[in-house]
C-alpha positions as a Markdown table, in Angstrom:
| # | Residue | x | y | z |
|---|---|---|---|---|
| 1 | Unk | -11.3 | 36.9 | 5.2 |
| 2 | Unk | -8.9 | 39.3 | 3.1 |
| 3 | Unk | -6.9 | 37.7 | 0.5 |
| 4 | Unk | -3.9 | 37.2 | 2.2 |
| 5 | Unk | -5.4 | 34.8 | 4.5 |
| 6 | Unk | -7.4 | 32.8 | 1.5 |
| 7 | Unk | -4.1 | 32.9 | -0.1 |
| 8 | Unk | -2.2 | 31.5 | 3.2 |
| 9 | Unk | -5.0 | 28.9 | 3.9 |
| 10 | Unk | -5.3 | 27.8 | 0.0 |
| 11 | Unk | -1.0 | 27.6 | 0.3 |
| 12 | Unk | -2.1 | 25.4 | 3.4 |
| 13 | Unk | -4.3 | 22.8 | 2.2 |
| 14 | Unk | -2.7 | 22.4 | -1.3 |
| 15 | Unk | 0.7 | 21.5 | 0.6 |
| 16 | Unk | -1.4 | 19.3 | 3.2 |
| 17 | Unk | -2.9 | 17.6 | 0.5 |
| 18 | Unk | 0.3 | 16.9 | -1.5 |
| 19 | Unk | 2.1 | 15.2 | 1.8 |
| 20 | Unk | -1.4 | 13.4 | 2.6 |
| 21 | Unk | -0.7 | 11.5 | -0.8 |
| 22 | Unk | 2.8 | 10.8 | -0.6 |
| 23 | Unk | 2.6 | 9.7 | 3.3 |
| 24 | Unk | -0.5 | 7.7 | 2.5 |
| 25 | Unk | 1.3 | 5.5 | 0.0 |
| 26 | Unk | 4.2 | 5.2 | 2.6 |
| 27 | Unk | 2.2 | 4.3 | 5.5 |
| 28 | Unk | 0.7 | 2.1 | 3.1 |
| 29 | Unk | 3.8 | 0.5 | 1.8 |
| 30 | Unk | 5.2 | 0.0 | 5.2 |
| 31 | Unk | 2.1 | -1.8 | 6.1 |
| 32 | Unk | 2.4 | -4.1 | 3.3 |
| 33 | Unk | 5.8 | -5.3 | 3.9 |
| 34 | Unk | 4.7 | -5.7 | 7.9 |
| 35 | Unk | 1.5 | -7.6 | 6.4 |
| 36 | Unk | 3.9 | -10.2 | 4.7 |
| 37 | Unk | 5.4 | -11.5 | 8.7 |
| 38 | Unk | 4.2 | -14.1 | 10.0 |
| 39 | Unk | 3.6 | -12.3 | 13.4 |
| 40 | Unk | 1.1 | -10.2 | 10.5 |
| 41 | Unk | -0.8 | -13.3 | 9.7 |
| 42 | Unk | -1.1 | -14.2 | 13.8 |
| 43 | Unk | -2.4 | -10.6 | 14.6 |
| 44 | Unk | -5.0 | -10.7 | 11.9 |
| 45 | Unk | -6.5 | -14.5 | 12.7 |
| 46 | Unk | -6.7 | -13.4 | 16.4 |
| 47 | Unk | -8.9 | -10.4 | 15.4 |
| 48 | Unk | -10.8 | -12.1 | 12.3 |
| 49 | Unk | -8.9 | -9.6 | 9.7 |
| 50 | Unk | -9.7 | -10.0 | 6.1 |
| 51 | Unk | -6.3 | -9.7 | 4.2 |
| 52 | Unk | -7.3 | -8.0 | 1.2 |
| 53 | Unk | -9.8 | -5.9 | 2.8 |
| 54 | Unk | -7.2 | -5.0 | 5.2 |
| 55 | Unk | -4.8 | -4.0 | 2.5 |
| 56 | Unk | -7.1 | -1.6 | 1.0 |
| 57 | Unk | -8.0 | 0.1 | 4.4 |
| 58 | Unk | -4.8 | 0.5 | 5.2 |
| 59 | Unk | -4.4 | 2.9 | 2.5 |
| 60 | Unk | -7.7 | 4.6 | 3.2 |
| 61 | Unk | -6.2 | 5.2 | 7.0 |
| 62 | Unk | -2.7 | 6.2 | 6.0 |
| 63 | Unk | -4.1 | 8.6 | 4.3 |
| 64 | Unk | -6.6 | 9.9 | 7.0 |
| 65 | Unk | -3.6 | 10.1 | 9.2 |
| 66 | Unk | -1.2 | 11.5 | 6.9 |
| 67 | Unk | -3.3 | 14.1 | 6.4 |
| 68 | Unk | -4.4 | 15.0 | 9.5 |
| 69 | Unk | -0.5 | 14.7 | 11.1 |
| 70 | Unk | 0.6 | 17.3 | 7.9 |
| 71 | Unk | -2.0 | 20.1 | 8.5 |
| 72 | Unk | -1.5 | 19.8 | 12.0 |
| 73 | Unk | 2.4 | 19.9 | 11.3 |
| 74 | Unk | 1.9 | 23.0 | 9.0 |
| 75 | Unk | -0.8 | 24.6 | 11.0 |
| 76 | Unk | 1.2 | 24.6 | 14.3 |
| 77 | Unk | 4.7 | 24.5 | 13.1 |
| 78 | Unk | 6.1 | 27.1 | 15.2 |
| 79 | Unk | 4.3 | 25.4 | 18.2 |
| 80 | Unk | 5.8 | 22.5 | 18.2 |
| 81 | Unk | 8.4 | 21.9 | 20.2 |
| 82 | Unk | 12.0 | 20.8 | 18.3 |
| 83 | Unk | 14.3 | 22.0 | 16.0 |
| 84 | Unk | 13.6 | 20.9 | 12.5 |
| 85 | Unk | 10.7 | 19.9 | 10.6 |
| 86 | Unk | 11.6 | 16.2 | 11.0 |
| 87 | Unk | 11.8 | 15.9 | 14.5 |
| 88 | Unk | 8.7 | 18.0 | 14.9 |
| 89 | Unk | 7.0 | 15.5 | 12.5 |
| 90 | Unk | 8.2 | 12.7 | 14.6 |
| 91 | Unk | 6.5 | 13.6 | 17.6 |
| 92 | Unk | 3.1 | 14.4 | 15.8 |
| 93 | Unk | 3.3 | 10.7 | 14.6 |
| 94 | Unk | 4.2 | 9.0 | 18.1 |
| 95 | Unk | 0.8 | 11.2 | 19.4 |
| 96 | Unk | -0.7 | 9.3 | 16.4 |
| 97 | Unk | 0.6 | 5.8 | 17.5 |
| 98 | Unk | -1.0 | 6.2 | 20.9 |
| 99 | Unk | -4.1 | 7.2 | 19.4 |
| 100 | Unk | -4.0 | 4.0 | 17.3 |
| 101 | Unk | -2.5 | 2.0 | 20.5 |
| 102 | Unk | -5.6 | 2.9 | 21.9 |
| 103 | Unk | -8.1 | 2.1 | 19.3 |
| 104 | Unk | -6.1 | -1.3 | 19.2 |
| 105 | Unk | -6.5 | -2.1 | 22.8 |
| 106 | Unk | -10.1 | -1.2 | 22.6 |
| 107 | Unk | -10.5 | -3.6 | 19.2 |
| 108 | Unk | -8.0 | -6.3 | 21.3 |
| 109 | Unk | -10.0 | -6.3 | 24.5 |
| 110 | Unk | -12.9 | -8.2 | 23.1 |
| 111 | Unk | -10.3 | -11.2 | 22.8 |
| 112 | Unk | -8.9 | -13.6 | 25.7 |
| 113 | Unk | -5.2 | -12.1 | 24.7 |
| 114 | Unk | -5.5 | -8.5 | 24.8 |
| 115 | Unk | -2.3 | -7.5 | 26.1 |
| 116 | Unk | -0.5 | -9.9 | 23.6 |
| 117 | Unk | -2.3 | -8.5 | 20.8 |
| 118 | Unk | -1.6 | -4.7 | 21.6 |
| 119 | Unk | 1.8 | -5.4 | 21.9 |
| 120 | Unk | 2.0 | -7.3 | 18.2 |
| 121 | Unk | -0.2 | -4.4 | 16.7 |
| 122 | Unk | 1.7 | -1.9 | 18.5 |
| 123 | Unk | 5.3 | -3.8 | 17.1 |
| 124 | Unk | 3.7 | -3.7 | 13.7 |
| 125 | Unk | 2.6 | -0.3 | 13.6 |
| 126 | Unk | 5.6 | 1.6 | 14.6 |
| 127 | Unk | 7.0 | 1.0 | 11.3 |
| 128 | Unk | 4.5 | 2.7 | 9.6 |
| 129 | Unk | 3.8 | 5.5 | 12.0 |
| 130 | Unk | 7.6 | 6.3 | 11.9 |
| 131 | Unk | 8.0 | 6.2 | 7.6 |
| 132 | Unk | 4.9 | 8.2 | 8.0 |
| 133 | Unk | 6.3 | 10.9 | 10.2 |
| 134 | Unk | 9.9 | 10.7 | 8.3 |
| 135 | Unk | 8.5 | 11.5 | 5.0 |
| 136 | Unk | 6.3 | 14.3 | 5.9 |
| 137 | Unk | 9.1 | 15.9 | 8.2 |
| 138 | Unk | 11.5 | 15.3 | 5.4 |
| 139 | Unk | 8.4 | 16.7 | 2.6 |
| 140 | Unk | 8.2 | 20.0 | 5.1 |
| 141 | Unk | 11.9 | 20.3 | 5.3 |
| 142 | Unk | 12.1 | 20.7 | 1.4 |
| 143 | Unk | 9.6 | 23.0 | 1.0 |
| 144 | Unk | 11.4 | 25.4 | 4.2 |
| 145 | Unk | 15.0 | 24.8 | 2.6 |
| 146 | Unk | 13.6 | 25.9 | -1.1 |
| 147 | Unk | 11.6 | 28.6 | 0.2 |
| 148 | Unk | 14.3 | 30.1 | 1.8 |
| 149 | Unk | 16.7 | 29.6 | -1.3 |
| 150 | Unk | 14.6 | 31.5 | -3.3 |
């Protein structure tokens, strides 16, 4: 690997690992204000979901998926198809909301109200799947608009 490319691919996954952090704590923050509704509390009795626990985990899986939406934005940013980082960010995190639609309706089907309970976790997730994309587009955005000041 010549230096340039160590260089480009050090560049890569110090960025990815800055937005990792600050989505994480967004995802998780979302999360925590969805956790307060009541509809929450009814979603996590129906599938035997510790609170606490839950509150940790979340921030353990925003930050999986943070991470893996910002190299994936960074990696294939000129493959993506829109016009600014933000939008391009956007549609990574929708691809991640069906991914977790479908873990959900695989956790939900072991219940008698499966299609009720992907709906509420799908309801409760897009709030954190869309702060999560918002804030990386908006991270990546940044960075292009101060790179190209300088």
């Amino acid at each position: 690997m010549s230096k340039g490319n160590q260089q480009r691919s050090y560049d890569l996954r110090n960025k990815a690992m800055k937005m990792t952090v600050v989505g994480g704590l967004v995802f998780w923050a979302a999360n925590f204000a969805t956790s307060l509704t009541p509809l929450a509390a009814e979603y996590r009795a129906a599938l035997s979901i510790s609170y606490l626990p839950m509150i940790a985990e979340s921030l353990l899986g925003g930050m999986i998926v943070s991470y893996c939406l910002s190299y994936l934005l960074l990696q294939f940013y000129d493959k993506i198809p829109a016009r600014n980082a933000i939008y391009k960010s956007m549609m990574l995190s929708l691809v991640a909301l069906a991914i977790a639609s479908i873990m959900m309706y695989i956790a939900a089907s072991r219940t008698s109200e499966t299609l009720s309970l992907l709906l509420i976790g799908a309801v409760l997730n897009v709030p954190r799947f869309l702060a999560l994309g918002l804030v990386i587009g908006y991270f990546v955005k940044k960075e292009a608009e101060m790179k190209a000041s300088v």
